[in-house]
DOTORRO-524119 format. One record per atom (N, C-alpha, C): y, x, z. Coordinates in steps of 0.05 Angstrom, whole numbers, padded with zeros to 5 digits, always signed. Each point is the difference from the previous one (the first is absolute). Example, Ala and Ser with C-alpha at 12.3 -4.5 7.8 and 13.67 -1.06 7.14 Angstrom:
-00114+00264+00156 +00024-00018+00000 +00024+00018+00000 +00021-00007-00014 +00024+00016+00001 +00022-00015+00014 
This chain:
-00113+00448-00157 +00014-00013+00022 -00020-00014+00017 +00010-00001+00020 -00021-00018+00019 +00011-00020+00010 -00019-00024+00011 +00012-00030-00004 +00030-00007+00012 +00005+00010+00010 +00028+00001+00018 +00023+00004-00023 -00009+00025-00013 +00025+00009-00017 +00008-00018-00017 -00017-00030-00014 +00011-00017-00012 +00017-00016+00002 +00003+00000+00018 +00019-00023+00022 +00032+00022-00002 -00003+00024-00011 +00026+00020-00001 +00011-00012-00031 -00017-00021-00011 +00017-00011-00029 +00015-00018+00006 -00002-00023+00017 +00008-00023+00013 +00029+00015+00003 +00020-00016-00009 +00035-00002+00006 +00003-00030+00022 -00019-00015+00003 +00005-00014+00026 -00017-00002+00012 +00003-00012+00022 -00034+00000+00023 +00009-00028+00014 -00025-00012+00010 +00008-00020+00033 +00008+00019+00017 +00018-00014+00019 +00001+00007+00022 -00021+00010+00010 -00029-00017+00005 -00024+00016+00007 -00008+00020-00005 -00009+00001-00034 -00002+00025-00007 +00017+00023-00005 +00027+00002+00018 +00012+00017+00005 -00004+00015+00015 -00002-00023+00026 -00019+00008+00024 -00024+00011+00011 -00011-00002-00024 -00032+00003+00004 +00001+00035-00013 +00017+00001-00026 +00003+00029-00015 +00009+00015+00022 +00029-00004+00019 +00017+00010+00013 -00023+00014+00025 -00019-00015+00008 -00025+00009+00023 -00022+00013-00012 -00004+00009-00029 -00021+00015-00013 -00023-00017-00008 +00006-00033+00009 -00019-00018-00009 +00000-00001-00035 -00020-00007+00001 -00014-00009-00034 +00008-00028+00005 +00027-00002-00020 +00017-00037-00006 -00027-00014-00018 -00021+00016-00011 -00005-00013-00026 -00031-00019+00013 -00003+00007+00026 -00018-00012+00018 +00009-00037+00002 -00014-00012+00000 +00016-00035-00007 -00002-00005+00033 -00025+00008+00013 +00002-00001+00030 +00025+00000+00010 +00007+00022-00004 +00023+00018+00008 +00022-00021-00002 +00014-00010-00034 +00020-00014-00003 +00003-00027+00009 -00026-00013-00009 -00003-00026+00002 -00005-00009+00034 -00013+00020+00022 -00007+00000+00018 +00022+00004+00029 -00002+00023-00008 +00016+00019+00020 +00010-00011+00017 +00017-00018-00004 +00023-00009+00029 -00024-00015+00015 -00019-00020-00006 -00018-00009+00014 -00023+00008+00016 +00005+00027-00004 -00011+00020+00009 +00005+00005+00031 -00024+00005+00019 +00019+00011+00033 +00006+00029-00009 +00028+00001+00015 +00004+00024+00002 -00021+00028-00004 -00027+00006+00018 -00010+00020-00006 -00021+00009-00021 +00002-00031-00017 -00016+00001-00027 +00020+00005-00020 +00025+00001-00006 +00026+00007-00023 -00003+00037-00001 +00009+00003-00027 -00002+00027+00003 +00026+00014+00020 -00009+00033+00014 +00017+00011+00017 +00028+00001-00011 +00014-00014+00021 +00035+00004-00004 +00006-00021-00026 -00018-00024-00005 +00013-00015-00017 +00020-00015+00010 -00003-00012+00032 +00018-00013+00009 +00026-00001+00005 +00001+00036+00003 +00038+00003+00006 +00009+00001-00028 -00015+00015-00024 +00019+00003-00027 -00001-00026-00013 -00015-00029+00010 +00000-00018-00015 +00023-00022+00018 +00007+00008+00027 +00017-00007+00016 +00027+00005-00017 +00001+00031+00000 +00027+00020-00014 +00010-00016-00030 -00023-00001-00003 +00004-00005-00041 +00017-00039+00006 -00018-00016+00019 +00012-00034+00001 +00031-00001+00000 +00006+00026+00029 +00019+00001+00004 +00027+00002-00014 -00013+00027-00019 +00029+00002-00015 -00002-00013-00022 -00024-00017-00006 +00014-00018-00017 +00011-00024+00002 -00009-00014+00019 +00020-00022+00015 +00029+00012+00005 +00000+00028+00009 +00021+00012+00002 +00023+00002-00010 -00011+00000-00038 +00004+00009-00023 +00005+00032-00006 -00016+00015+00020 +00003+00036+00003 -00016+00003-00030 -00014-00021-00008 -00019+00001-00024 +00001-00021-00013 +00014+00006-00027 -00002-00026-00013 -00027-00010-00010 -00009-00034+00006 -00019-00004-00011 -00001-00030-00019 -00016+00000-00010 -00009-00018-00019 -00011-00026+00017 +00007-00012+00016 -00010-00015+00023 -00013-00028-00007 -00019-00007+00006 -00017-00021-00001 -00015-00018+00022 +00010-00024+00004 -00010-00013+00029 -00031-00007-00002 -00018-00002+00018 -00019-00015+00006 +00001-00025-00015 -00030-00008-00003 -00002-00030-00022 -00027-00004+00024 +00004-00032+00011 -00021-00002+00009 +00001-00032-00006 -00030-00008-00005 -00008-00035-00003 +00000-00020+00024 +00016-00012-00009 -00002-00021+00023 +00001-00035-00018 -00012-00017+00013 -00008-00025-00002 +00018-00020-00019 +00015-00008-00017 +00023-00021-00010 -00004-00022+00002 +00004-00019+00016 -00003-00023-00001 +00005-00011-00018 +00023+00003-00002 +00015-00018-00030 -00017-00002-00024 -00011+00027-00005 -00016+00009-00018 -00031-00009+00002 -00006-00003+00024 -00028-00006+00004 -00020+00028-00005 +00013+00034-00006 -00007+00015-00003 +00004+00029+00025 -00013+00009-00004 +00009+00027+00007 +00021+00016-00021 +00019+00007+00011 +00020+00024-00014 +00014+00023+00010 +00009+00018-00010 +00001+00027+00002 +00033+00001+00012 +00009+00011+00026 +00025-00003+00000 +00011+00026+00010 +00021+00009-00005 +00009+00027+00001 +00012-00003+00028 -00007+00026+00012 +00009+00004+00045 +00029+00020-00005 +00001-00008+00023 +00029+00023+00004 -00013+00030-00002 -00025-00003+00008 -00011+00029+00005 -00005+00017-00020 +00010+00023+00003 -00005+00025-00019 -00028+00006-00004 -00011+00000-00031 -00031+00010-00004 +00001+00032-00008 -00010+00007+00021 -00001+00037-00002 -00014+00007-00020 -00015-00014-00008 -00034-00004-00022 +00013+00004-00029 +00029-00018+00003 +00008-00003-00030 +00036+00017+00005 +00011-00004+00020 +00019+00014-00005 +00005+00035-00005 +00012+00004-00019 -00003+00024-00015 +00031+00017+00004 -00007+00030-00007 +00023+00016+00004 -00006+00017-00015 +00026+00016-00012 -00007+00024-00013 -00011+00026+00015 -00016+00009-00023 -00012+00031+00011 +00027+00021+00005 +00017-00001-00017 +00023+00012+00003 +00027-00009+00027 -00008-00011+00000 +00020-00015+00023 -00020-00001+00027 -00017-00002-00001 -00019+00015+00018 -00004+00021+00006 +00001+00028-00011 +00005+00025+00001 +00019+00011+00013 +00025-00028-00009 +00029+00017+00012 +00004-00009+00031 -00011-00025+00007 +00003-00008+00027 -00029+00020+00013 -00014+00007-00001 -00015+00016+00004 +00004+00024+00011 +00013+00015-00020 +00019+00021+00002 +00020+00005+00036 +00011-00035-00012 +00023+00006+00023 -00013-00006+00032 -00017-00010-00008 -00024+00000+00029 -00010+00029+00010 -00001+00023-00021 -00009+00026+00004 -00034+00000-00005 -00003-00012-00016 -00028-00004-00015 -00002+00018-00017 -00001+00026-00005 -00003+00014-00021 -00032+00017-00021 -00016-00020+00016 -00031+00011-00012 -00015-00032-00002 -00026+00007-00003 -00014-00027+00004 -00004-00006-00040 -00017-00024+00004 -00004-00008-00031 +00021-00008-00019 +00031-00008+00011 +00027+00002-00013 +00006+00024-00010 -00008+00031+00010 +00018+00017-00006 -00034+00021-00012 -00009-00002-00007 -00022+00028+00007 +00010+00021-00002 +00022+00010-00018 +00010+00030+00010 +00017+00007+00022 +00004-00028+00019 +00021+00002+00019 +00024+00004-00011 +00021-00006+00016 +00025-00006+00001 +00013+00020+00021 +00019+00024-00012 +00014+00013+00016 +00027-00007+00005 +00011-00015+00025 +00029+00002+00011 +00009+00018-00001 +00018+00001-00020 +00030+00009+00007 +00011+00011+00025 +00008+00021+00005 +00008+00007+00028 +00026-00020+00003 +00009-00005-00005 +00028-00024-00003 -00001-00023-00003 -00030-00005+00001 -00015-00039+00009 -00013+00007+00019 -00013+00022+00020 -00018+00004+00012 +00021-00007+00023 -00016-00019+00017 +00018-00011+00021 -00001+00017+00034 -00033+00016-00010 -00003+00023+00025 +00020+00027-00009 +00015-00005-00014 +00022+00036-00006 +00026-00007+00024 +00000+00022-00003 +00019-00001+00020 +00031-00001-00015 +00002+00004-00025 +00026-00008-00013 -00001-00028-00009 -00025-00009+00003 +00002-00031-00014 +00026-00010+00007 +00012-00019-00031 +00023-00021+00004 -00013-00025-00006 +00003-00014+00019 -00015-00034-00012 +00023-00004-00019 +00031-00001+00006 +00004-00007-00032 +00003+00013-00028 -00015+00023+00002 -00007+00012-00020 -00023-00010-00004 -00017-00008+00008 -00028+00000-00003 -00002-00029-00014 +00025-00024+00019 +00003-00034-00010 +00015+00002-00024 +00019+00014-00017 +00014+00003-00021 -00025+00014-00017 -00022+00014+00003 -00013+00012-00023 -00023-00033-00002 -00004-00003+00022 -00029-00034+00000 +00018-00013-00015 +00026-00008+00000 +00009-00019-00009 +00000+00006-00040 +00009+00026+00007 +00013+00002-00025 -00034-00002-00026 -00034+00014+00020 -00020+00002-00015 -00011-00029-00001 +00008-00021+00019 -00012-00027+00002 +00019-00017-00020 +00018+00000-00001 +00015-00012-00034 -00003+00006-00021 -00008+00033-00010 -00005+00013-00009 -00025-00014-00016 -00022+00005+00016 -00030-00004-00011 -00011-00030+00001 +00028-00020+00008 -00007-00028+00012 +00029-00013-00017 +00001-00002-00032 +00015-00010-00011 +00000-00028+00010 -00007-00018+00005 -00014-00031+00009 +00036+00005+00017 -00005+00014+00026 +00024-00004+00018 +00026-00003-00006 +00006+00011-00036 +00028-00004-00011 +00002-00020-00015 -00012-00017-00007 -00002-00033-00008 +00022-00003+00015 +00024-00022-00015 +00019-00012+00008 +00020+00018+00022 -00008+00034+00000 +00013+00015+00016 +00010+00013-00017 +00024+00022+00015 +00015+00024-00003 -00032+00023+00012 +00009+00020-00011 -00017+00030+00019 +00011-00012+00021 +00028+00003+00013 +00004+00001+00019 -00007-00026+00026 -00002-00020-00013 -00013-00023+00014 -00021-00005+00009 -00026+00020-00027 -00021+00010+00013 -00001+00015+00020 +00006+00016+00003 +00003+00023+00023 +00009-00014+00018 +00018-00006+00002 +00001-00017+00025 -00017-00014+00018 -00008-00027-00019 -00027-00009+00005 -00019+00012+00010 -00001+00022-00017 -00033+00008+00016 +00006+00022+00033 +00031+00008-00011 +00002+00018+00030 +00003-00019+00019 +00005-00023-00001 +00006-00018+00028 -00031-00015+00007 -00018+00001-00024 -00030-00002+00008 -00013+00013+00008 +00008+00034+00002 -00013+00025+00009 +00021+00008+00020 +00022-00009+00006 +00019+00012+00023 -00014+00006+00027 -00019-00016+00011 -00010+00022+00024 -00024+00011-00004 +00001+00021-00029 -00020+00016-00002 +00017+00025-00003 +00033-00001+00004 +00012+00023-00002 +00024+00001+00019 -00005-00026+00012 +00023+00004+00028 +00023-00013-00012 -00004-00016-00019 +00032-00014-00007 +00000-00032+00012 -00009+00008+00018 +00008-00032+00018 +00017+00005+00023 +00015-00018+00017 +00016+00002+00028 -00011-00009+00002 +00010+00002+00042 -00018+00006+00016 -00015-00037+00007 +00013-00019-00015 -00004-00028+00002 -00029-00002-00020 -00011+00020-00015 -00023+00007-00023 +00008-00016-00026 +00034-00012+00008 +00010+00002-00043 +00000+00012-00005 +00004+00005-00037 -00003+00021-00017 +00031+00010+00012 +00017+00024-00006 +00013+00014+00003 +00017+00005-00026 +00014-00027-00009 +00014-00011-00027 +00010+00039-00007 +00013+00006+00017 +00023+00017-00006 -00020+00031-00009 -00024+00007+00016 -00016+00021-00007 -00012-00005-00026 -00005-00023-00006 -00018-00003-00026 +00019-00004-00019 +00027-00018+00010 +00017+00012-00030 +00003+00033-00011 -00002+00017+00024 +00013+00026-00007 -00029+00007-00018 -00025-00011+00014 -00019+00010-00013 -00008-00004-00030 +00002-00025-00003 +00000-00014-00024 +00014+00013-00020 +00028+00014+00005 +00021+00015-00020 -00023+00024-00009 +00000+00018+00018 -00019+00023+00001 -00025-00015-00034 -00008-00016+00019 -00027+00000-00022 +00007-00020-00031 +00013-00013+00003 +00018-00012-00025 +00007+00022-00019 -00013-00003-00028 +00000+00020-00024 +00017-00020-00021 -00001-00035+00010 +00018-00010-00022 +00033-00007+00011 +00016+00026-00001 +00024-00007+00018 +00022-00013-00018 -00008-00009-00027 +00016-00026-00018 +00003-00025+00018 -00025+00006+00011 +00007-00034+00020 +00002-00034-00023 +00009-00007+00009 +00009-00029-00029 -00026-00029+00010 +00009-00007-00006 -00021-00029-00002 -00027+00009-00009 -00029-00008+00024 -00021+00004-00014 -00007-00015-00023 -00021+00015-00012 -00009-00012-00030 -00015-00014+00010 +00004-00032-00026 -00022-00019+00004 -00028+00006+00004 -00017-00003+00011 -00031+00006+00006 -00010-00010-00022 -00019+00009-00022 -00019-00004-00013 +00024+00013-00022 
């Protein structure tokens, strides 16, 4: 294997070094992690900026669940007569973490199908491929939903299947056209869709979480 391929054992990453894999960068560079954002623009490696833009986004978003961790920076205590460490509203990209697997799948639905995530590539489906000319976005939002609950047990904590699905189709609704024309979700398209991808049709009170 060559130094890159080690980083294919890792089940989580920073945000950074998601970013840095996602552009063909070497994460295992400390420059790279520890550095990077302080970096001008034409010293960061090529195209780190938009996929490390993409990756903030959907997880503030929650398009990506993450393991989130604020900034710690020192400032002065009087009281104390010391310096101490106090936690910011601000998100640390450095330390906040996501799965490799849950990264793959938002990936996916971006149309990312090669690069250091996939090395044998990823073939679409003629029936997710959004350039076909039979494409159905809610065929396409009933299969995301049904493979993102699926491989993302976390989302049925204190849920039904069907509550998940929901959830995540009204977080992905204008990636398949289930919003009106005001850009709400489109309650009534994503119920129909939600049935479609719903495998637990017992329904009942979700199970306690843990």
């Amino acid at each position: 294997m060559n130094e890159m391929d080690y980083w294919r054992l890792c089940d989580e990453l920073t945000v950074i070094q998601a970013a840095l894999l996602i552009v063909g960068a070497d994460a295992s560079d400390m420059n790279y992690c520890d550095y990077v954002l302080d970096w001008k623009p034409d010293e960061r490696p090529p195209n780190f900026f938009p996929a490390f833009t993409a990756l903030c986004h959907a997880v503030m978003g929650g398009k990506i669940p993450a393991t989130k961790r604020m900034m710690i920076e020192t400032k002065w205590d009087p009281t104390a007569n010391a310096m101490r460490e106090h936690e910011t509203e601000k998100l640390d990209w450095c330390a906040t973490t996501i799965s490799v697997e849950d990264l793959k799948i938002w990936l996916k639905t971006r149309g990312i199908k090669t690069g250091f995530f996939f090395p044998q590539g990823v073939d679409i489906p003629d029936f997710l491929d959004a350039n076909h000319k039979n494409y159905s976005p809610k065929l396409a939002a009933a299969i995301g939903a049904w493979q993102a609950v699926t491989l993302q047990p976390d989302l049925t904590k204190g849920k039904t299947v069907k509550q998940a699905l929901l959830t995540w189709l009204r977080k992905n609704a204008d990636r398949f056209g289930l919003t009106k024309d005001d850009g709400n979700p489109n309650e009534q398209g994503i119920e129909e869709v939600a049935k479609i991808a719903n495998w637990d049709s017992r329904g009942g009170a979700p199970r306690t979480p843990g």
